[in-house]
KEDRENDO-800581 format. One record per atom (N, C-alpha, C, O): residue in three letters; x, y, z. Coordinates in steps of 0.001 Angstrom, whole numbers, plus 500000, padded with zeros to 6 digits. Each point is the difference from the previous one (the first is absolute). Layout:
<pts>
AlaXYZ/...
</pts>
This chain:
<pts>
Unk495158490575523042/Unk499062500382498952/Unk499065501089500511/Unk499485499847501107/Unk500250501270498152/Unk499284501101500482/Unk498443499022499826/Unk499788498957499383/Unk499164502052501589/Unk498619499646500568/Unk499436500434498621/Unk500244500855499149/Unk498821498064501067/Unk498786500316498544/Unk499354500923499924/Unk499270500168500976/Unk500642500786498009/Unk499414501130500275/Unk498407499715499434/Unk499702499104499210/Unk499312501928501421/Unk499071499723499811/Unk498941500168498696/Unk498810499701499892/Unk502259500979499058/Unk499871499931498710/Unk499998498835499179/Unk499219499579499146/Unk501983499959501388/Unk500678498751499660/Unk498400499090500142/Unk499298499799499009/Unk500290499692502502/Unk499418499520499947/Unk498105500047499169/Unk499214499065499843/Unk500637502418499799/Unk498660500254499385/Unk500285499414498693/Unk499030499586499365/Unk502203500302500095/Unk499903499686498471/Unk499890498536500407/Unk498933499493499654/Unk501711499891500844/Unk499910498185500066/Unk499424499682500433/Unk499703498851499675/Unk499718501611501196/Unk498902499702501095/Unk498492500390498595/Unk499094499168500068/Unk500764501610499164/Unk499170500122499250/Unk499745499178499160/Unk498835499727499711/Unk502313499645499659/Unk499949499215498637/Unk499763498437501129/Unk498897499460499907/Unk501870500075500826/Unk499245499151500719/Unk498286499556500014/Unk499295499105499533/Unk500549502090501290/Unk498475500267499927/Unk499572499624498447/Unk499396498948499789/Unk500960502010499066/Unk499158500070499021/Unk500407498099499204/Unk499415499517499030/Unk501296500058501484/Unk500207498924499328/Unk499764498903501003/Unk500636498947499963/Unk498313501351501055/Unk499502498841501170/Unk500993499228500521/Unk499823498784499935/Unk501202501630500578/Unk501183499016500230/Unk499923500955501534/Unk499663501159500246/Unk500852497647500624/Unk499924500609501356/Unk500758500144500749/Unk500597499094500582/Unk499603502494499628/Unk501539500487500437/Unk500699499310501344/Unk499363500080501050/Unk501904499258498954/Unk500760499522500833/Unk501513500522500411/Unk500817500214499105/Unk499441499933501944/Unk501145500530500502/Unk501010500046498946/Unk500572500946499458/Unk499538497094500310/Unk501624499857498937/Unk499050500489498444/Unk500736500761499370/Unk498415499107500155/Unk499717500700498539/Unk500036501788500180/Unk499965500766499037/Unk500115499680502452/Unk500570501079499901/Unk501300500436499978/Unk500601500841499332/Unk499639498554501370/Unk501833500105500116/Unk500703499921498873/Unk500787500864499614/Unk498944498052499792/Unk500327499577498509/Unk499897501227499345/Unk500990500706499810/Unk497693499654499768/Unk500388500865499114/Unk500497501419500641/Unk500445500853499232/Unk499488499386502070/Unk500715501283500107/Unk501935499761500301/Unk500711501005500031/Unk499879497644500154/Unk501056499889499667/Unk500702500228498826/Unk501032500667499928/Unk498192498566498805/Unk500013500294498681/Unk499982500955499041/Unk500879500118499147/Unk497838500805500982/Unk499573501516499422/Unk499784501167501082/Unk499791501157499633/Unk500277498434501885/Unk499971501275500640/Unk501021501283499995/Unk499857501097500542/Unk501523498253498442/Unk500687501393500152/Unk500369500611498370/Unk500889500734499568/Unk497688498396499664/Unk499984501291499380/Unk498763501326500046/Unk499010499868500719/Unk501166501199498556/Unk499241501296500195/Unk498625499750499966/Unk499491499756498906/Unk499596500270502431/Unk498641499941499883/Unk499141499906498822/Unk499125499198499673/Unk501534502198499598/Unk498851500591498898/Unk499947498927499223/Unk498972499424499645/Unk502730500145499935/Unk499974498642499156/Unk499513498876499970/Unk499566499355499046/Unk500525500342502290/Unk498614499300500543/Unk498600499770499606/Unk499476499040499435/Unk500200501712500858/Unk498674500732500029/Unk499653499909498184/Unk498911499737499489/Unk502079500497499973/Unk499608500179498802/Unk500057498854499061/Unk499316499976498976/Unk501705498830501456/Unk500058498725499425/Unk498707499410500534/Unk499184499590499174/Unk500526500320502213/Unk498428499479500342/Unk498934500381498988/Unk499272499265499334/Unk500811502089500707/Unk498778499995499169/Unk500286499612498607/Unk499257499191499444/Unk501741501309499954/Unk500033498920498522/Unk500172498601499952/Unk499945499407498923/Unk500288499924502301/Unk499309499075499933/Unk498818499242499937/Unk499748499203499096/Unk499603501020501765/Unk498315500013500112/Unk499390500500498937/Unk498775499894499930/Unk501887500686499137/Unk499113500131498642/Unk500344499127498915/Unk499334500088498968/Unk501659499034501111/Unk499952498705499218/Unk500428498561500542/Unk500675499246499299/Unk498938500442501868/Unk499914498922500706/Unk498945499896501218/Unk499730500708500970/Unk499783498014498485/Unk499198499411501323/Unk500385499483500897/Unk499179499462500743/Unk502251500479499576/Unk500807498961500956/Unk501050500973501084/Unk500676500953499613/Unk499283498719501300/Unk500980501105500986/Unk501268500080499512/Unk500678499031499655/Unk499716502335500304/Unk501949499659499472/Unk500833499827501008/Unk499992500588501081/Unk501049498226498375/Unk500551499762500654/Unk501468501446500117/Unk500075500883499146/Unk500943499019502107/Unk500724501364499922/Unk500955499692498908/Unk500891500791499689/Unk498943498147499769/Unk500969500224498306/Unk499328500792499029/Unk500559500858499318/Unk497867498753500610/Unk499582500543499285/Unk499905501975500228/Unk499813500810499092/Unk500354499447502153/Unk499744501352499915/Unk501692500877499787/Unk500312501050499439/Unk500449497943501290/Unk501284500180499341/Unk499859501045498791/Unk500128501215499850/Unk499542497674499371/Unk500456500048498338/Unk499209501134499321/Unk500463500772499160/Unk498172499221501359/Unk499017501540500126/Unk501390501080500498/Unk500191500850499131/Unk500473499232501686/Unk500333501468500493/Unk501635499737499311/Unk500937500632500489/Unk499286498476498451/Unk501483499887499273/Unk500469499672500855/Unk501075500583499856/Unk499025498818501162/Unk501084499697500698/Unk501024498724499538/Unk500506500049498878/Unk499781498804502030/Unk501194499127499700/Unk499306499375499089/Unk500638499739498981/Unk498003499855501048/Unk499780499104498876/Unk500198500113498590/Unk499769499170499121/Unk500728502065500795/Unk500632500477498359/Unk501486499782499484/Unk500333500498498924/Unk500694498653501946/Unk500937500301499611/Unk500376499230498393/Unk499343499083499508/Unk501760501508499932/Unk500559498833498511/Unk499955498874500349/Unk499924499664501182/Unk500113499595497898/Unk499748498751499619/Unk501641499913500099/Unk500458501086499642/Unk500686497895500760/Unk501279499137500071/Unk500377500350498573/Unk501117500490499837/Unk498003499302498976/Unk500974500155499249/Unk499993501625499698/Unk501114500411499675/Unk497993500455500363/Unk500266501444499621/Unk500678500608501359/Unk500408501157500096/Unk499628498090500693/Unk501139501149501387/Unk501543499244499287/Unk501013500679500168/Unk499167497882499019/Unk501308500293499848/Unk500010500458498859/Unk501171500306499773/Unk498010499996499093/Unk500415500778499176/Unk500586501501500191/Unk500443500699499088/Unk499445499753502674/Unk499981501121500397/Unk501301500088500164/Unk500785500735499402/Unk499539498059501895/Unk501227499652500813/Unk500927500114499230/Unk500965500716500270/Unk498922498528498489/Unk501573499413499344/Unk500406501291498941/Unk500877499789499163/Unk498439501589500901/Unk500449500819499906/Unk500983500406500679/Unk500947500435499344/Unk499188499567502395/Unk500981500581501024/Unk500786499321499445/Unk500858500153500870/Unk499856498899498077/Unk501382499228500085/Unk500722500436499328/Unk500913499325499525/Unk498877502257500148/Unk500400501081498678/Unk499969501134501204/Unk498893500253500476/Unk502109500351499972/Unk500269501275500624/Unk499407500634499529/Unk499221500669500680/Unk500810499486497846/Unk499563501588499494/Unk498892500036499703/Unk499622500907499259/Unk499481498126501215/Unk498678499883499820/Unk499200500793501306/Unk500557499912501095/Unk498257500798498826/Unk499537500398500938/Unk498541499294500154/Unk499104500056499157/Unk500842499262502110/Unk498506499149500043/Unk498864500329501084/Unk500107500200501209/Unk498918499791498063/Unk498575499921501165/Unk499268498850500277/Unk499222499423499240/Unk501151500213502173/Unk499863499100500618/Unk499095499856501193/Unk499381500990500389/Unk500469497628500338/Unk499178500507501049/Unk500734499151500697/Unk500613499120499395/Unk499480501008502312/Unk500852499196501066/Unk500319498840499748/Unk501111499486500129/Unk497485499838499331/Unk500415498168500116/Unk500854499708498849/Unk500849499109499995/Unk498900501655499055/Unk500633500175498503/Unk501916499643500221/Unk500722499053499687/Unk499524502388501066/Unk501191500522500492/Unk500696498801500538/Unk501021499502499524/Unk498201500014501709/Unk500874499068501013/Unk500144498639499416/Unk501000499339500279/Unk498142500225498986/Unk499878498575499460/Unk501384500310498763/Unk500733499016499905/Unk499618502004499322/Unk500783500426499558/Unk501429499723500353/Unk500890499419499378/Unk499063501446502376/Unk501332499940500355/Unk500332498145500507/Unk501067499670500517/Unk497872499403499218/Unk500548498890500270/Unk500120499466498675/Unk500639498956500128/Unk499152501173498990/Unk499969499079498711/Unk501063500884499322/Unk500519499473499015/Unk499961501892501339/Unk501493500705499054/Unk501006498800500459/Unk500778499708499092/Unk499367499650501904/Unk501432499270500654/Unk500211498975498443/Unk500869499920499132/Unk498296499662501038/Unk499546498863499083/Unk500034500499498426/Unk500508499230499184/Unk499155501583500528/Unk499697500610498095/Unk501900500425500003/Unk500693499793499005/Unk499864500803502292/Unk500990500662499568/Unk501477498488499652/Unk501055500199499398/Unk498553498638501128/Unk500895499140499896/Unk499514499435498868/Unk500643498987499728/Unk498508501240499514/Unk499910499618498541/Unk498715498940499857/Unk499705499416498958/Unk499731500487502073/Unk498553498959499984/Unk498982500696499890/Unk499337500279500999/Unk500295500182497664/Unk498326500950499583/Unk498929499059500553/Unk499060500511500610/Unk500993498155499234/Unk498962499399499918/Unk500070499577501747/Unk498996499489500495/Unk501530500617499875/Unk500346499892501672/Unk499635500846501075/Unk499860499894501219/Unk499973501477497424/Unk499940501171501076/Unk499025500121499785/Unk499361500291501011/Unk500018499638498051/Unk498263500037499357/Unk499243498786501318/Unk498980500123500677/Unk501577499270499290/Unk499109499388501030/Unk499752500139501439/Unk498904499867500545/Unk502547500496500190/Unk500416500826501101/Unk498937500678499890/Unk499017499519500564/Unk500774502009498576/Unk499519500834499970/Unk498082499639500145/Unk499166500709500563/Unk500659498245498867/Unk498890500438500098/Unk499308498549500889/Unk498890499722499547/Unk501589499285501670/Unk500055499975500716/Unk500062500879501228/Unk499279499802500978/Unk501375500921498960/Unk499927501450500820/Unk499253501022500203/Unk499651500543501048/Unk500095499714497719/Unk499090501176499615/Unk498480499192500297/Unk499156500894499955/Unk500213497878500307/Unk498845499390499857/Unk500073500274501833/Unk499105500526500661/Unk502191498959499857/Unk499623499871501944/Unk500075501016499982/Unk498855500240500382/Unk501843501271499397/Unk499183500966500411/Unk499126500851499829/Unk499657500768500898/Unk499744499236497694/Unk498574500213499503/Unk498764499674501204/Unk499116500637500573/Unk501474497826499410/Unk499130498880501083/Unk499588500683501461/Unk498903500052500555/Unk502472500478499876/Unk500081500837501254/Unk499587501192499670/Unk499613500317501125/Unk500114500778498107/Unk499892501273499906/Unk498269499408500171/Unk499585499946501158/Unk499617499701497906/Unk499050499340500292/Unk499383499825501181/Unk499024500613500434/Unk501576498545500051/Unk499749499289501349/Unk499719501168501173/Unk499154499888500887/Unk501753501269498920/Unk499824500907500919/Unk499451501289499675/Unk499843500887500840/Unk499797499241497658/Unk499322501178499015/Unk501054501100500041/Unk499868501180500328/Unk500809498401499415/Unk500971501179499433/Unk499963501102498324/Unk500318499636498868/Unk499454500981501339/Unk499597500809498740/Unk501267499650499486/Unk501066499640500499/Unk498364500643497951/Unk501337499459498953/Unk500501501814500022/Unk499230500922500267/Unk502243499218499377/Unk500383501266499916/Unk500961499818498950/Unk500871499176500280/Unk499210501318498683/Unk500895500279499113/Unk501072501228499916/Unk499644501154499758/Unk501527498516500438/Unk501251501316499924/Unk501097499730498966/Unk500197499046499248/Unk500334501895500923/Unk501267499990498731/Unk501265499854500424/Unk500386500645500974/Unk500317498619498460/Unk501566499668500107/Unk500750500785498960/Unk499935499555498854/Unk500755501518501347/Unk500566500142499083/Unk501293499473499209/Unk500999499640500622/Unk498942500336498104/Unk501156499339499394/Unk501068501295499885/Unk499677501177500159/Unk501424498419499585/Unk501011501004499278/Unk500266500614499071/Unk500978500745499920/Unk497986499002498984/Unk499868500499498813/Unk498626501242500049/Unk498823499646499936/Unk501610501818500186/Unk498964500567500358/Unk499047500417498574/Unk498962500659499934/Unk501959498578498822/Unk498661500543499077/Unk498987499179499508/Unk499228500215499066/Unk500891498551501873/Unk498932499231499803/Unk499148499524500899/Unk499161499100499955/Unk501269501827501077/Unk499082500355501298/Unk498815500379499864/Unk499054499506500614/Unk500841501759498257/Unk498566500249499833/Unk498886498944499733/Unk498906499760500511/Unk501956499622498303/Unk499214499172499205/Unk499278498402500494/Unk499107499281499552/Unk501877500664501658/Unk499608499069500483/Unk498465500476501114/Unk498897499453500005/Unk501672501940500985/Unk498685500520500673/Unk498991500277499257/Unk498931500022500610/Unk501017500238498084/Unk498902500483499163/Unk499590498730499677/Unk498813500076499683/Unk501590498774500239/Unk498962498573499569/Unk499719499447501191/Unk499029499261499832/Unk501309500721501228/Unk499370499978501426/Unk498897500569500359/Unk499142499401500648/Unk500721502151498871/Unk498494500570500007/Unk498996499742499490/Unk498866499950500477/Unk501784499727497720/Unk499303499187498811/Unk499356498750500716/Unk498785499903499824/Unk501803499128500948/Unk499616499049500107/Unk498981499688501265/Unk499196499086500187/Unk501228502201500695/Unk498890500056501127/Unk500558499707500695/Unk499240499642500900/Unk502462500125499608/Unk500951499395501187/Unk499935501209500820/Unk499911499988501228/Unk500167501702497578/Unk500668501249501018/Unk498885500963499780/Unk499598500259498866/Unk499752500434502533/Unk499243500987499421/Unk500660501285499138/Unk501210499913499788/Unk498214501059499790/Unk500733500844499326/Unk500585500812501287/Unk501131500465500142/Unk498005499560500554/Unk500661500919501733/Unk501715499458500654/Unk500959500637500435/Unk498711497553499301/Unk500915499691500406/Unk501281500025499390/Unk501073500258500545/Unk498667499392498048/Unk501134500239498868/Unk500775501648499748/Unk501082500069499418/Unk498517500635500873/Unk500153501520500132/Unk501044500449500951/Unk500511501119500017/Unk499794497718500909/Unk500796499967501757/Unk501189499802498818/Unk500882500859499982/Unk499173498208499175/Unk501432499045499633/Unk499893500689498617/Unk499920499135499128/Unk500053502041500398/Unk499462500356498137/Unk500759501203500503/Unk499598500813500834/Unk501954499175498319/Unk500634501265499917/Unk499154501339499847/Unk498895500011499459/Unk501850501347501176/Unk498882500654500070/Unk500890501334499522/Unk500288500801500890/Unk500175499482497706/Unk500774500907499467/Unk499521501189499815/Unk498963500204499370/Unk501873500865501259/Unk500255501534500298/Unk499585500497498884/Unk500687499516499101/Unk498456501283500448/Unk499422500990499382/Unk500897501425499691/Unk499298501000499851/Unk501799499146500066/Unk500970500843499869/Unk499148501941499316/Unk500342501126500363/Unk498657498511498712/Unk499405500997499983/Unk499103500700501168/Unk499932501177500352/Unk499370497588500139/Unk498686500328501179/Unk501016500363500949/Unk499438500540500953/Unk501624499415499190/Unk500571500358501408/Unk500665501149499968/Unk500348500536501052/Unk500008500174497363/Unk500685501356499860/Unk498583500846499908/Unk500061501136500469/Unk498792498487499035/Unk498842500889500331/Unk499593499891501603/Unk499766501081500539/Unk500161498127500005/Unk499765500250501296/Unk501045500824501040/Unk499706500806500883/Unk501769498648498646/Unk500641500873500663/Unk500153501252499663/Unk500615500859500632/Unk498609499295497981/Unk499683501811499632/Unk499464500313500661/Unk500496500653500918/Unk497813499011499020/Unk499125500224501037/Unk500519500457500902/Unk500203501196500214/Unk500178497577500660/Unk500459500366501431/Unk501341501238500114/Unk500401500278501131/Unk500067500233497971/Unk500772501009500040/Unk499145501422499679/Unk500259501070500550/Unk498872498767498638/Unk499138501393499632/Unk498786499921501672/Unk499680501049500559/Unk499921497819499866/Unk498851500505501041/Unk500860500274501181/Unk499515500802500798/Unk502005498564499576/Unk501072500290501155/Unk500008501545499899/Unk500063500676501027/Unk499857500037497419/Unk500621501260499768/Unk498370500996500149/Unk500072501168500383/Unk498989498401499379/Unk498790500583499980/Unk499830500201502282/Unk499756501003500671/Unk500458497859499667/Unk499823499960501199/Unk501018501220500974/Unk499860500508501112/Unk501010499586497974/Unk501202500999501118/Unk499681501264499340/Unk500463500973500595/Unk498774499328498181/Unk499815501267499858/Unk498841500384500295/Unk499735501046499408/Unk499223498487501417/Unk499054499817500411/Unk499892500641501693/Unk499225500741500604/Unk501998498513499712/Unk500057500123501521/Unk500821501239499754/Unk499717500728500951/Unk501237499965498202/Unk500522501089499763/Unk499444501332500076/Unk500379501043500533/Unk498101498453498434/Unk498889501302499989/Unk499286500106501616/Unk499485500981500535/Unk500706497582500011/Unk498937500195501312/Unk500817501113501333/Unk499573500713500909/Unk501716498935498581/Unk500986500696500771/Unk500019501434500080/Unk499879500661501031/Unk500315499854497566/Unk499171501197499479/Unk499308500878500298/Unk500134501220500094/Unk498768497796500118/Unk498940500732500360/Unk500208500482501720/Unk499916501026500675/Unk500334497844499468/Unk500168500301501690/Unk500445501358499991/Unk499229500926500251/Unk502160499263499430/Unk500661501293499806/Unk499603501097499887/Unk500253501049500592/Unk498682498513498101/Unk499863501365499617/Unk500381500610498468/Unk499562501022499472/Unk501273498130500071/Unk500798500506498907/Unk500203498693499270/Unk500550498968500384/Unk498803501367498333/Unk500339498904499164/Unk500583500844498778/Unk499671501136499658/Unk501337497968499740/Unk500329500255498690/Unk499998498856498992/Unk500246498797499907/Unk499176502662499123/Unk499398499187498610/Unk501427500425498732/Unk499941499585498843/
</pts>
């Protein structure tokens, strides 16, 4: 485990203080095992929105959930409303890891004909590793699977953004990105009239050198 940095310690070491609780080795450790690897600033910035609506020290769940981290993931039943999309190839889904893997154990099961078997698989699964992402603060990350059907690819990344799963930055990576057939015969004009401006340019400079230009 990397050494506590001394940032690390002004923010916890502060709210300590401001909440009379008296700093100890393991209430340090603790929380720099927990929230020390996420980004200072975030830090820094869940503390203080904390301290403006609580009188009680936060615990590192609570600052968690300040900087979005694991404490946000779906609820069992909206990650399988997600999952039991993948059981359709041509479906394209946005998902997040625990989503995915709890998935690849409960398909064995949906594909031999037990829905109600795999529904439970699934979200048995999806709860222990929520539990574990948690446990070790793993940021939730949402990505895309694509299906085989590419014209409902969009539609699926565009309600992912709608819904707040995909930023628009991120959705833009996986969002066909079709050729402009006009913008590219004007540019390659362009670039044919300034190629032709540039060599008659260096023509006149030549010219001159000489001595003799013709007009």
């Amino acid at each position: 485990m990397a050494k506590i940095t001394d940032e690390f310690l002004a923010v916890i070491g502060g709210l300590l203080e401001l909440y009379g609780q008296q700093a100890s080795t393991t209430k340090v450790n603790i929380y720099w095992s927990t929230v020390g690897q996420y980004p200072i600033e975030s830090l820094r910035k869940a503390a203080n929105v904390w301290v403006r609506k609580s009188e009680f020290m936060p615990k590192p769940a609570d600052l968690i959930k300040l900087m979005g981290g694991a404490g946000n993931h779906l609820s069992p039943d909206e990650a399988w409303s997600i999952a039991i999309l993948a059981s359709d190839e041509t479906n394209t889904v946005v998902w997040t890891n625990e989503i995915a893997k709890a998935w690849s154990q409960a398909e064995i099961v949906y594909c031999n004909g037990d829905k109600i078997g795999a529904r439970r698989t699934f979200i048995e699964a999806y709860e222990r590793l929520v539990n574990e992402s948690m446990m070790y603060c793993r940021p939730i990350e949402f990505f895309v699977s694509l299906g085989n059907d590419k014209s409902r690819r969009v539609d699926a990344i565009n309600h992912a953004v709608f819904t707040g799963l995909l930023t628009k930055e991120r959705a833009n990576y996986y969002l066909p990105k079709p050729e402009n057939t006009i913008s590219m015969i004007e540019y390659k004009h362009e670039q044919s009239v300034s190629d032709k401006s540039m060599s008659h340019i260096a023509n006149i400079k030549q010219m001159l050198k000489t001595g003799y230009v013709s007009i």
